[in-house]
C-alpha positions as CSV (number, residue, x, y, z in Angstrom):
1,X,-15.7,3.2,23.8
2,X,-17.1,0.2,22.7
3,X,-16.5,-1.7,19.5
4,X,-19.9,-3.7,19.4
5,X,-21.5,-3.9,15.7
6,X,-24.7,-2.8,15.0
7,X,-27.6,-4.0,12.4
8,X,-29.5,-2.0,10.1
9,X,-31.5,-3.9,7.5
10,X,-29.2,-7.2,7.4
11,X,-26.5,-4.4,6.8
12,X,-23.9,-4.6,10.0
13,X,-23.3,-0.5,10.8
14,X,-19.2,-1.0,12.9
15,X,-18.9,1.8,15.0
16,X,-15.2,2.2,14.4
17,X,-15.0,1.6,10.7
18,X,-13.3,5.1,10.0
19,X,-11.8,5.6,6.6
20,X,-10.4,8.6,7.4
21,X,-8.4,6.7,9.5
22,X,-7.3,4.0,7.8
23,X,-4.2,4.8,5.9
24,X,-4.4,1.6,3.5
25,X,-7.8,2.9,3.1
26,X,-7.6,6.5,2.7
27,X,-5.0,8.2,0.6
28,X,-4.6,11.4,3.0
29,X,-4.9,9.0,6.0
30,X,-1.6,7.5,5.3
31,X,0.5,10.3,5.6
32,X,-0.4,10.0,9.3
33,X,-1.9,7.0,11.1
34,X,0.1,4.4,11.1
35,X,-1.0,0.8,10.8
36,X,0.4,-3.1,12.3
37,X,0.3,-6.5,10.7
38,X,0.9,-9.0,13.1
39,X,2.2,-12.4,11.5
40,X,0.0,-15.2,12.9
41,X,-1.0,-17.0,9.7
42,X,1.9,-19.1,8.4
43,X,-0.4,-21.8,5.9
44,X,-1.4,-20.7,2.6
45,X,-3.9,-23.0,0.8
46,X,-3.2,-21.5,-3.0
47,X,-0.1,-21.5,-4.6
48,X,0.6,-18.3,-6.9
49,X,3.0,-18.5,-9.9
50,X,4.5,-15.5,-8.5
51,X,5.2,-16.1,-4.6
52,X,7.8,-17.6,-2.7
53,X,6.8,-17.8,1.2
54,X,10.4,-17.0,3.4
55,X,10.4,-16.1,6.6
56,X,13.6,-14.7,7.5
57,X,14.6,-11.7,5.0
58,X,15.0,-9.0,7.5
59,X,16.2,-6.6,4.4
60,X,13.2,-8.0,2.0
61,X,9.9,-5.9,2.0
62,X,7.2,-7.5,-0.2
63,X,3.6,-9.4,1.0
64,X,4.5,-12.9,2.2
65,X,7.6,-11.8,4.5
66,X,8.5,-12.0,7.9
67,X,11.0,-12.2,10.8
68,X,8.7,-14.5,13.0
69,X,5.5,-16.2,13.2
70,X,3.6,-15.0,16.3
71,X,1.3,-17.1,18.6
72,X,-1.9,-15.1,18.7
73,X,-1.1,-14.2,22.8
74,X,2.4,-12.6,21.4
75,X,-0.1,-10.7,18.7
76,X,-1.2,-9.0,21.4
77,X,1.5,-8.4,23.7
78,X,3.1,-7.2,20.9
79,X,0.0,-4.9,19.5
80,X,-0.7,-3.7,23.4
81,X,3.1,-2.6,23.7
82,X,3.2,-0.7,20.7
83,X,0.4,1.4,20.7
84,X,1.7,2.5,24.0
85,X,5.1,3.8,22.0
86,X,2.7,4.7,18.6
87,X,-0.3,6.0,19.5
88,X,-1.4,7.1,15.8
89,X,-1.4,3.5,15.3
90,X,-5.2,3.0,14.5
91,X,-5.8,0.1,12.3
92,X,-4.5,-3.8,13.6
93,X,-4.7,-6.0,10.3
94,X,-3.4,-9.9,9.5
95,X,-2.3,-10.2,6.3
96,X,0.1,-13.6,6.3
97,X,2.6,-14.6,5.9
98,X,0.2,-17.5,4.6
99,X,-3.2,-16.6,4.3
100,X,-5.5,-16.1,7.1
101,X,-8.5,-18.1,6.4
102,X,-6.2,-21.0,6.2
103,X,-5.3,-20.6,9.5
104,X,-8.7,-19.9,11.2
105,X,-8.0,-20.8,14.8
106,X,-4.8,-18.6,14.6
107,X,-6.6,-15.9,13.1
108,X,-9.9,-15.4,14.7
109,X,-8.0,-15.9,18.5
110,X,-5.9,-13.1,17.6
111,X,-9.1,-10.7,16.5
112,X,-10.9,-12.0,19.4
113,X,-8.4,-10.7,21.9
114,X,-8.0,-7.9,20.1
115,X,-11.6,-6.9,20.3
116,X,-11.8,-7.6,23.7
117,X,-8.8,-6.0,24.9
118,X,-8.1,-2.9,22.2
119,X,-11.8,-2.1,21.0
120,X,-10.5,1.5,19.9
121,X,-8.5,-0.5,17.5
122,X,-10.2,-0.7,13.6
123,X,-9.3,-4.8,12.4
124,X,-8.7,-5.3,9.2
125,X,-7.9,-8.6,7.0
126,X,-6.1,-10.1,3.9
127,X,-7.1,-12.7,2.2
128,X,-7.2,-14.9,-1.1
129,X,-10.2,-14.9,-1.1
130,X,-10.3,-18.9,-0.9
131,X,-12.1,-19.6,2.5
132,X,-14.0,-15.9,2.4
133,X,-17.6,-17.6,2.4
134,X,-17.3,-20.1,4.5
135,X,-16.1,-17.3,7.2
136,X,-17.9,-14.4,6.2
137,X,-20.4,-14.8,9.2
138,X,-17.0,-14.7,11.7
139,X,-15.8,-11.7,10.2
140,X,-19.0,-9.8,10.9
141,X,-18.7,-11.4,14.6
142,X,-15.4,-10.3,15.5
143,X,-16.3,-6.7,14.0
144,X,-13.9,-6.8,11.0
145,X,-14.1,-3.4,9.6
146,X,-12.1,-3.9,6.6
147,X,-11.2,-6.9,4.5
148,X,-8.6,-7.0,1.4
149,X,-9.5,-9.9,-0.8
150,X,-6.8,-10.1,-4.1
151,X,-7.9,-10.9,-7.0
152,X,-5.6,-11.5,-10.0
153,X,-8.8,-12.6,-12.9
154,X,-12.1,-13.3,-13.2
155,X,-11.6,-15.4,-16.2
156,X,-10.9,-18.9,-15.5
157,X,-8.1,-19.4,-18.1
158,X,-6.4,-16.5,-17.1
159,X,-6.3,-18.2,-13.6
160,X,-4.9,-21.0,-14.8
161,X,-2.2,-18.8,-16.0
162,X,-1.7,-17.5,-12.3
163,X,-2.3,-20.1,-10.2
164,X,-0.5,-23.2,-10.1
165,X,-3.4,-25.1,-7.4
166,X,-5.3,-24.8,-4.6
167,X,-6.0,-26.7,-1.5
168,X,-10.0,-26.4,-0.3
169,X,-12.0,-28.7,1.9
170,X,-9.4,-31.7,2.0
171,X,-8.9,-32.0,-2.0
172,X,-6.3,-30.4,-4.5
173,X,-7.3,-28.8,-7.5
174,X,-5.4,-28.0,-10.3
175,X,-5.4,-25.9,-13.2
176,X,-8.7,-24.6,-14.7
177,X,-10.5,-26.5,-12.4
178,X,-8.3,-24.7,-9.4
179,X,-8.8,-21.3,-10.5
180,X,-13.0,-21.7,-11.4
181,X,-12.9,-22.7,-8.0
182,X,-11.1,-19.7,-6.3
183,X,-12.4,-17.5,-8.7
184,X,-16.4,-18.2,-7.9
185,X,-15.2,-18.2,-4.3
186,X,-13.7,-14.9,-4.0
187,X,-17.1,-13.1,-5.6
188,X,-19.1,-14.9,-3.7
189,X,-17.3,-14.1,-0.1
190,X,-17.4,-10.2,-1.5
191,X,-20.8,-10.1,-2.3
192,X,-21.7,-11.9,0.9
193,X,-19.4,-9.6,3.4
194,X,-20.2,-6.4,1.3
195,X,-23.8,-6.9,1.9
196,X,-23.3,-7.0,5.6
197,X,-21.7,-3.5,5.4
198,X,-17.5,-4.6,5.6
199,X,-15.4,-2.4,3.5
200,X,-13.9,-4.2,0.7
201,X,-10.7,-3.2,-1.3
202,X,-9.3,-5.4,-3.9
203,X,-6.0,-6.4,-4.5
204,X,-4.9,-7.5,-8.1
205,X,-0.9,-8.3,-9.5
206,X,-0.7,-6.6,-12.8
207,X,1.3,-9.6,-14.6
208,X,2.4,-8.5,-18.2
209,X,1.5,-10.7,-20.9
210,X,-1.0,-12.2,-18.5
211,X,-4.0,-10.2,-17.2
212,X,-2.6,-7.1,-18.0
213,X,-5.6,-6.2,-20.7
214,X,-7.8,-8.3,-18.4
215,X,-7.8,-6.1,-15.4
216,X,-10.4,-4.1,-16.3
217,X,-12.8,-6.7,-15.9
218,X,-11.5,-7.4,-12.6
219,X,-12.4,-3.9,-11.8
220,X,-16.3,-4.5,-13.5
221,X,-16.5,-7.5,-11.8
222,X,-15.9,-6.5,-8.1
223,X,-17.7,-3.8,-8.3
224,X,-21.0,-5.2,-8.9
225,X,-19.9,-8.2,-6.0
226,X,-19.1,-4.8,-3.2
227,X,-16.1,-3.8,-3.5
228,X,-14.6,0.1,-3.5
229,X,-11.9,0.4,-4.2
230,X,-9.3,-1.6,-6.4
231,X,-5.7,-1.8,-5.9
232,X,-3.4,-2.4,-8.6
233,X,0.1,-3.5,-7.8
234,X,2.8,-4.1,-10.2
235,X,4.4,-7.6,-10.3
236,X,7.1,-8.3,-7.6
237,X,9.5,-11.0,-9.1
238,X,10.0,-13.7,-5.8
239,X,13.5,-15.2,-6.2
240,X,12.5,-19.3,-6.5
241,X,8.9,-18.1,-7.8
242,X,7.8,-19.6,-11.3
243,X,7.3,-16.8,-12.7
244,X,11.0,-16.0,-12.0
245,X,12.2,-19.1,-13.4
246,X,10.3,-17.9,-16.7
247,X,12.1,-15.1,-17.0
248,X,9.3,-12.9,-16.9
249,X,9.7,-9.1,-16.4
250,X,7.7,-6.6,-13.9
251,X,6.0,-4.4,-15.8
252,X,7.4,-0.6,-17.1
253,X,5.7,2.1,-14.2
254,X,3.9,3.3,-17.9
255,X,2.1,0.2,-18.1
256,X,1.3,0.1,-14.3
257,X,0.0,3.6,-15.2
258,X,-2.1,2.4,-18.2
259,X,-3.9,-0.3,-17.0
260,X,-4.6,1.9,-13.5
261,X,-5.9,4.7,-15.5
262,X,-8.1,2.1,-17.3
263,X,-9.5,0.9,-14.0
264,X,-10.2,4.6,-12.4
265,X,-13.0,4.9,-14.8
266,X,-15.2,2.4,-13.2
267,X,-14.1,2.8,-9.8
268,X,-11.7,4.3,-7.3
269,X,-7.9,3.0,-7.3
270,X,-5.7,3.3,-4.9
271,X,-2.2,4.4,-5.9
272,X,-0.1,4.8,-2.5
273,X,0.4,1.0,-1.6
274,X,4.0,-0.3,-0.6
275,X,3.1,-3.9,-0.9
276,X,4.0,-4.2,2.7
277,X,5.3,-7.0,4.3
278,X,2.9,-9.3,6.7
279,X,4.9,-7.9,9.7
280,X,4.8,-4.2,8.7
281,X,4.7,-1.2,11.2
282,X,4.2,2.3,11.3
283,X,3.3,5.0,8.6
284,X,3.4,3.4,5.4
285,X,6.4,4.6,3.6
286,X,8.1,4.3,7.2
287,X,8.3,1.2,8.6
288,X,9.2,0.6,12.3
289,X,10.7,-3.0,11.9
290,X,12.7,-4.0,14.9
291,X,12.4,-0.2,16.0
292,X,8.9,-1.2,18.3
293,X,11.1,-4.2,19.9
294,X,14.1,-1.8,20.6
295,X,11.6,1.1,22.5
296,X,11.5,1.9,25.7
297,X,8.2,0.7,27.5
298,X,5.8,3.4,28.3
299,X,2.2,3.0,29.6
300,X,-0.8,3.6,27.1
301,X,-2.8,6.6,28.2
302,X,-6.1,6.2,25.8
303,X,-6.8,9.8,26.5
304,X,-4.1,11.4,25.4
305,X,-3.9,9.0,22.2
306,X,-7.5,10.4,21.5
307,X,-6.3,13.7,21.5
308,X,-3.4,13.1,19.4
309,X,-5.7,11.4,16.8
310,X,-8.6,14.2,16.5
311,X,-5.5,16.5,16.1
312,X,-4.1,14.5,13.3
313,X,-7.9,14.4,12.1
314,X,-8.0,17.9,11.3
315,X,-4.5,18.3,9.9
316,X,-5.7,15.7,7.5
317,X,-9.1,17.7,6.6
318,X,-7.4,20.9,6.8
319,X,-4.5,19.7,4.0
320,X,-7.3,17.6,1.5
321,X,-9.6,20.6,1.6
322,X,-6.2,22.8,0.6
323,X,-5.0,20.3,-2.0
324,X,-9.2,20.2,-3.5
325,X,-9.0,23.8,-3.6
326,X,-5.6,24.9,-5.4
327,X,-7.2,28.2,-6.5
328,X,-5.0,30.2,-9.1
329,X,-2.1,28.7,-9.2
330,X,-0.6,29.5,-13.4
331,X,-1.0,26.9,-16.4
332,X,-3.2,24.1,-16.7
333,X,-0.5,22.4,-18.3
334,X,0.8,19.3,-15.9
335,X,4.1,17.9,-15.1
336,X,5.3,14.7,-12.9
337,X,7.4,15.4,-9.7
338,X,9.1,12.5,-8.0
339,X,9.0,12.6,-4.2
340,X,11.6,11.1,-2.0
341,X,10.1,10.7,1.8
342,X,9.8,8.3,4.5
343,X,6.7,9.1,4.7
344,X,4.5,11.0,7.0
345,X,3.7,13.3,3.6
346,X,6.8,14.9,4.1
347,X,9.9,15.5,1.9
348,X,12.2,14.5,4.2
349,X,15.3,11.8,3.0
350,X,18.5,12.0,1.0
351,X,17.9,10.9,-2.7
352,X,21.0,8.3,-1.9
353,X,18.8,7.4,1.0
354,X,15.8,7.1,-0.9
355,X,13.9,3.6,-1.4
356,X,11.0,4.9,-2.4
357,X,9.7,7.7,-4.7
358,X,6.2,9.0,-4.6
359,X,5.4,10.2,-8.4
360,X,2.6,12.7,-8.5
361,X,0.9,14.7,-11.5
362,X,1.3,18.6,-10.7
363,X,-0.4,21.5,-12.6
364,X,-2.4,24.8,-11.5
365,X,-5.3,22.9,-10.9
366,X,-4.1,20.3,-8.5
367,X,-2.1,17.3,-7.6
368,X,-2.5,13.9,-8.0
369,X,-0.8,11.0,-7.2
370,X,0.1,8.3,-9.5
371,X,1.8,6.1,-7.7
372,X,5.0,4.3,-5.7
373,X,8.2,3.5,-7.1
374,X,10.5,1.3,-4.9
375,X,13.6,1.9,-5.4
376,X,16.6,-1.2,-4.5
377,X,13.7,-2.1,-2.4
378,X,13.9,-5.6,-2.4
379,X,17.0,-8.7,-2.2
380,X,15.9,-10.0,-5.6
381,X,16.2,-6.7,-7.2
382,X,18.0,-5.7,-10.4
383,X,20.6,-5.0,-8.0
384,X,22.2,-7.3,-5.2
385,X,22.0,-6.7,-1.8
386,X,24.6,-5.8,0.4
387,X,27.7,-4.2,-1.3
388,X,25.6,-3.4,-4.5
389,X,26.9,-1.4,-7.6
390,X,25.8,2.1,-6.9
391,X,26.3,2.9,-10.4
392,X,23.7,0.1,-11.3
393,X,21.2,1.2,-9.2
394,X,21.7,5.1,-10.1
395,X,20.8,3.8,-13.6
396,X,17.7,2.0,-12.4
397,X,16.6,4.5,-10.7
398,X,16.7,6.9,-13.6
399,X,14.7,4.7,-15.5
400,X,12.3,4.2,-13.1
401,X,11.9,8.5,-12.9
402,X,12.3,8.8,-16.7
403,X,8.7,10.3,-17.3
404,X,9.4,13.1,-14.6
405,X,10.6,16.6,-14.7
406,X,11.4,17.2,-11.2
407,X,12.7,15.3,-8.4
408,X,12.2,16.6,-5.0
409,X,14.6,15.4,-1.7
410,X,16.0,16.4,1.2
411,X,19.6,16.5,-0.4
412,X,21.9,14.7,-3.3
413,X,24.9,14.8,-4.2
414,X,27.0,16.5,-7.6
415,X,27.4,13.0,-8.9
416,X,23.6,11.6,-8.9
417,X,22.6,15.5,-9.2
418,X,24.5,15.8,-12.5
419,X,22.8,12.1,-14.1
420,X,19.6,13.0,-13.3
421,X,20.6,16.2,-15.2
422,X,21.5,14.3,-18.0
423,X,18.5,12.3,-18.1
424,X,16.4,15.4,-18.4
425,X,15.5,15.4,-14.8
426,X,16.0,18.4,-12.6
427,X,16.7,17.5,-8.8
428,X,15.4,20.1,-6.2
429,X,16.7,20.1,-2.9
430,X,13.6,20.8,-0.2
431,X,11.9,20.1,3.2
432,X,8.8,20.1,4.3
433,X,5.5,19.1,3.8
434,X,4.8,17.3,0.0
435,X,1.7,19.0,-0.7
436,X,2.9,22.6,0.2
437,X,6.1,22.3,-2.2
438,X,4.2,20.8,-4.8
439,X,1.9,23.6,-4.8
440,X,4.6,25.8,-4.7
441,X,6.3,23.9,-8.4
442,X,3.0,24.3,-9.5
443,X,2.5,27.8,-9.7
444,X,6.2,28.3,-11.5
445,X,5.0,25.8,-14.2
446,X,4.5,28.1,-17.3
447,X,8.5,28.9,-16.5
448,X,9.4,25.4,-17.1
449,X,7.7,24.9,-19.7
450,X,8.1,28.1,-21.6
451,X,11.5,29.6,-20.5
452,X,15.3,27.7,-21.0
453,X,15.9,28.2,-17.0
454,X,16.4,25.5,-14.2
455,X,13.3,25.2,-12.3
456,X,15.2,25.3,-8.8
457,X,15.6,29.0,-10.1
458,X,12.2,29.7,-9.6
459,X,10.6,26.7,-7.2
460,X,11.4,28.2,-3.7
461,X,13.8,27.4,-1.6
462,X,12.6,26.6,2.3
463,X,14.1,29.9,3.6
464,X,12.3,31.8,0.1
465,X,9.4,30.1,2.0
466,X,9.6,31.6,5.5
């Protein structure tokens, strides 16, 4: 299979640039191809008000991390190897822990060998946006598919608010004058690589008190530059950041949900993102980590791997034309489940266990979801890491699920069981796959809601299923 680009009318047509497949991409795609950032970029030429660059935080899971900085040949090695022991691995992307377009060489090496050597592979970038025109042309060239460019405002004084400086063509900038700069920069290297038919997303850090209201005009403004989608991520406070130092607060999920809601209007948003480290592996939701160093070496058989994938194709049309089509399924009224899973669209981990919570909008007409909450995710939580209070992060994780009615895991204990109780939350103990036992809570909504029962009463158990 070959990976060569085509051209249409100045448009480049890549013959592996497959949605479907991309699960950063495609919301149904994540819950089972799996994607791989290799760390090869270490130099970042902006500095952000909320980052802090560190390298070594195995236990730490936000952009900007990573174990070890890899020479592009140990990119490959590395990629070659684990596709052999993950072959729904279909999308190879760079994403730091710097930024990639401030460490050209680095970065194009690594998509060259790539391309050469794994064309079946879709490549996908990160970036600041920075440096975008000035290698738009070698993204085209080394059939880069997808490119994330993040975008925090499109008003220079709101920049200012954001970043601290940048560093472009041998000069510093500062200030206003810094964030002008990057600002006409990252429209400009959209409009240029959307024209040549590269798949855009944009990234933007919903910063309370700072481009919170503005965001919407992010979403305008991208839109007419190329891009389609826009991803909004709630603020991730980096121990040593500025913004930490400030003593400013991440924003309430109902804000998140707000200013999202907003931005759907003009344009898709994506809702599932993890903010994933720059060495992150596996099904989002499920990171591999050390696991791909640990595996057994097998041989890659491109064969079977296609198999595998036009299987996982189908399961993947089969469950979004279900989940389009609900059919009758009781009250239009709606209610928010929480989801604990590992991923791989399942319900499948201990509440205890849980460091993530998928939060969708149920009703007889369908399911949506709204969005991630990470859960004692991160060393510079509320929490500390290690030996931390379980009692304190019980509580934050309560008021992270406040606006839901259900929670759905694997298992919990009385003790959690009985809090969320108190809280208002029911817990529901279930396997299997989200979308079916959502479906299932959906059509026992007008009990809920209009008879003093617990909802576990009437939401099936897994052998009421069989």
């Amino acid at each position: 299979m070959k990976g060569d680009a085509g051209q249409i009318e100045g448009k480049v047509v890549f013959a592996l640039a497959n949605e479907s497949r991309h699960p950063c991409y495609d919301e149904m795609a994540h819950h089972y191809f799996a994607r791989m950032h290799v760390a090869v970029a270490p130099k970042c030429n902006i500095n952000c008000n909320y980052c802090n660059i560190k390298y070594d935080c195995v236990t730490e899971s936000r952009p900007g991390v990573v174990s070890k900085v890899l020479t592009p040949q140990e990119a490959y090695a590395k990629v070659r190897s684990t596709l052999a022991s993950l072959p729904q691995l279909t999308v190879v992307g760079i994403a730091g822990p710097g930024d990639p377009l401030a460490n050209p060489r680095e970065t194009f090496e690594t998509f060259g060998l790539l391309s050469e050597g794994l064309p079946e592979l879709q490549l996908c970038l990160s970036t600041n946006g920075l440096k975008l025109p000035d290698y738009s042309e070698d993204i085209v060239r080394h059939r880069i598919a997808h490119v994330t460019v993040t975008v925090n405002a499109v008003d220079p004084q709101i920049g200012a608010e954001v970043y601290r400086g940048v560093f472009f063509r041998g000069k510093a900038y500062r200030g206003r004058d810094a964030a002008e700069l990057l600002l006409h920069n990252q429209l400009e290297g959209i409009r240029r690589i959307a024209e040549r038919g590269v798949k855009v997303k944009v990234n933007s850090v919903l910063i309370p008190g700072v481009n919170d209201s503005h965001l919407i005009k992010v979403t305008e403004a991208v839109k007419v530059a190329g891009a389609f989608s826009h991803n909004i991520m709630p603020l991730i406070l980096s121990t040593g950041s500025v913004y930490e130092k400030e003593g400013r607060k991440e924003p309430a999920p109902s804000l998140t949900l707000q200013v999202q809601a907003r931005s759907e209007a003009v344009m898709p948003v994506m809702r599932h993102c993890r903010q994933c480290r720059a060495d992150a592996v596996g099904l989002i939701g499920d990171d591999l980590g050390v696991k791909t160093e640990n595996a057994l070496a097998r041989e890659y058989n491109p064969a079977a791997r296609e198999e595998l994938l036009i299987r996982l194709d189908r399961t993947a049309a089969e469950r979004k034309r279900r989940e389009a089509n609900p059919g009758e399924q009781g009250e239009r009224g709606s209610m928010r489940i929480a989801v604990a899973t590992r991923g791989g669209g399942q319900v499948n981990v201990h509440f205890g266990h849980a460091r993530e919570f998928l939060v969708y909008e149920v009703s007889g007409q369908g399911q949506k979801l709204l969005g991630v909450r990470r859960i004692q995710a991160y060393c510079n939580g509320k929490a500390e890491c290690g030996e931390a209070d379980k009692e304190a992060i019980l509580d934050e994780t309560v008021a992270l699920l406040q606006d839901c009615s259900i929670v759905l895991c694997a298992a919990i204990g009385p003790g959690p069981a009985e809090r969320l109780a108190r809280a208002g939350l029911t817990a529901l103990v279930r396997k299997g796959e989200i979308g079916k036992l959502l479906e299932q809570c959906a059509k026992y909504h007008r009990f809920f809601t209009s008879i003093s029962r617990s909802p576990s009463e009437f939401c099936p158990s897994a052998a009421q299923q069989r």
